[in-house]
Every structure is written in C-alpha cells, then in structure tokens.
N, C-alpha and C positions, 0 to 999 in steps of 0.2 A: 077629444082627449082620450077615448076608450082606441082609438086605432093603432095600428103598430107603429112605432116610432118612424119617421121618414131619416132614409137616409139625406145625406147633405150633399150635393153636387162640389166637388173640389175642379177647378179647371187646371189642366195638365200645363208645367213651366214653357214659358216662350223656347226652350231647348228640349221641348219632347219631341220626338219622330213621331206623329202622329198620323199624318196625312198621307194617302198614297198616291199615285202619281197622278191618277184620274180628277182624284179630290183636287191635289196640287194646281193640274191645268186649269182646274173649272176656277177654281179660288185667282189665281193670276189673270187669265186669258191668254193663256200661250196656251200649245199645242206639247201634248208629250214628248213627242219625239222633238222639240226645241229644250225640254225640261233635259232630256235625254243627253242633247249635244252640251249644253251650257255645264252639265257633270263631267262629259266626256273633255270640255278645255277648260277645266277645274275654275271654275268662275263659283262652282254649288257643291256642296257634299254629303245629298241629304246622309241620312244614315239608315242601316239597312236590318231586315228581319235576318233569323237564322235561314232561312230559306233564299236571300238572296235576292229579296223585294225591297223595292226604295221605300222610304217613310221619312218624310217633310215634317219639319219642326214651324213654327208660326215664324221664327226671324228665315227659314228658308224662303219661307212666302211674301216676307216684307223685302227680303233679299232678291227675289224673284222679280218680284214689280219694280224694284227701281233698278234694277238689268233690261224689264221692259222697257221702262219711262225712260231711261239712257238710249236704247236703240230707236227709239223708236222718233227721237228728233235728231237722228241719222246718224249717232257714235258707233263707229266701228266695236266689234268685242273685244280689240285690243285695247281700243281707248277705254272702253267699261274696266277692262281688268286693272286697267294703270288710275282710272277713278278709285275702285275701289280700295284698292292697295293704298292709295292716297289719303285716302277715308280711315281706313284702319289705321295708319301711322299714326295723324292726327289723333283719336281715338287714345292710341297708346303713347301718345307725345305727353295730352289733357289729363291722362290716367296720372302719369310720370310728376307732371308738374303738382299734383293736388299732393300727392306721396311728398315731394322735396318740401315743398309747403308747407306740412303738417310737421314733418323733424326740422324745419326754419324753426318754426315757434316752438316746437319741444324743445328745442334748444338756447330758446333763447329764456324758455321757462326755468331752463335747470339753472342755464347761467345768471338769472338776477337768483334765483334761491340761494345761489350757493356766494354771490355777491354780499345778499341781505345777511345769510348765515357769518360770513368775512365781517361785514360793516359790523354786527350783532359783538364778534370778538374781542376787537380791535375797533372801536369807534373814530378813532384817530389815523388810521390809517388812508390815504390819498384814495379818490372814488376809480375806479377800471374806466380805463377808456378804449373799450373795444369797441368797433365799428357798429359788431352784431347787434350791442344790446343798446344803440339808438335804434330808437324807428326813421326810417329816409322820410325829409322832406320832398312831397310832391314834385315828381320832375328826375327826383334822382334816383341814381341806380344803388342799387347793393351787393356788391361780388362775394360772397361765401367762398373761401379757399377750403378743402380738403382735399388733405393728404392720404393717401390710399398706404395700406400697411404694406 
C-alpha cells in the first residue's frame, strides 16, 4: 500500500495506427512489400506518421488476414476487392435497416400516443385504421410510404 500508485494499462481503439509495418507483417504472415502492394491497389489504408511511415490499426490487421485467407484458396485481388466491397455494403445495408427500424417504432409510438391522447378527447370518436399501427401477422409484409419534402 506504501508504493506509488501503478498506473492502469488502457488498450489503444481497434482504429489506432499502432502497428508498423514489420510489426504488421509478423502479426498477419505476409511479407512487407505484399503489405506494401495491397496499399498501393487500395485494398488497405493504413495511416501514416508525420514523417511518412505506415502505422496499422488492429481492424488493419483483421483486415489483412481475411485478404490473406481470401487469397490464399486462390481469389484473385480483384475478387477480394469486389468481396470486400460486398462486405461493406452489407455492413451499411444492417447499419441502414436497425436505423429504419428504430423510427418504424418511434413512430408507431408517437402514433398510438397521440391516438390514446385523441381516444382520451373525444371517447366517441371511431378507432384510426392505419396500417402502421397494427403489428403484421406472421407471413406478412408492411409497406411504410414516405413522402420526401
């Protein structure tokens, strides 16, 4: 209890430039000068010191091996490029959908509120039959129209 306080080890974000190229190679099992090309046909980008040295983040390096593990049961690097790109859409497709998702039910929450608030008025008034604010039974689809201003 008498020693100086220890500092605390924080591990740097999966998006740090950490790594230099050496490190990189050893960490993947490629060779530099493959680290080298796969930058040069923008497949990788690590990022770089003020002096103009490469410096690998952890997802470069996850990024790295499945460039390897692609080539390496014989995909060309233009099929890895059109994988990955593939991969990223997907990615921002999953992104997209959780987002529409989440203003589906914001929306479906303001609309019984302001329904409940309506019924709350007017008790007598006929219930809304809007599409939105059933839930679909199993099987069926739900088309959301909006209009764009």
């Amino acid at each position: 209890m008498g020693g100086p306080p220890r500092e605390r080890f924080v591990a740097p974000s999966p998006d740090a430039a950490v790594y230099v190229i050496s490190v990189a190679a050893e960490l993947t099992g490629l060779h530099p000068q493959t680290l080298r090309t796969y930058e040069r046909l923008g497949l990788i980008t690590p990022g770089r010191t003020g002096g103009g040295g490469r410096r690998y983040s952890h997802r470069d390096i996850e990024l790295l091996r499945e460039i390897a593990d692609l080539t390496s049961v014989g995909i060309g690097l233009e099929g890895v490029r059109r994988i990955l790109d593939l991969e990223h859409r997907a990615s921002a497709l999953a992104r997209r959908n959780e987002e529409l998702l989440a203003e589906l039910e914001a929306t479906r929450a303001a609309l019984h509120q302001a329904l409940d608030t309506r019924r709350a008025e007017d008790p007598l008034r006929p219930p809304n039959k809007l599409p939105v604010l059933r839930q679909p039974a199993p099987g069926q689809s739900l088309v959301v129209w909006r209009r764009r201003p």
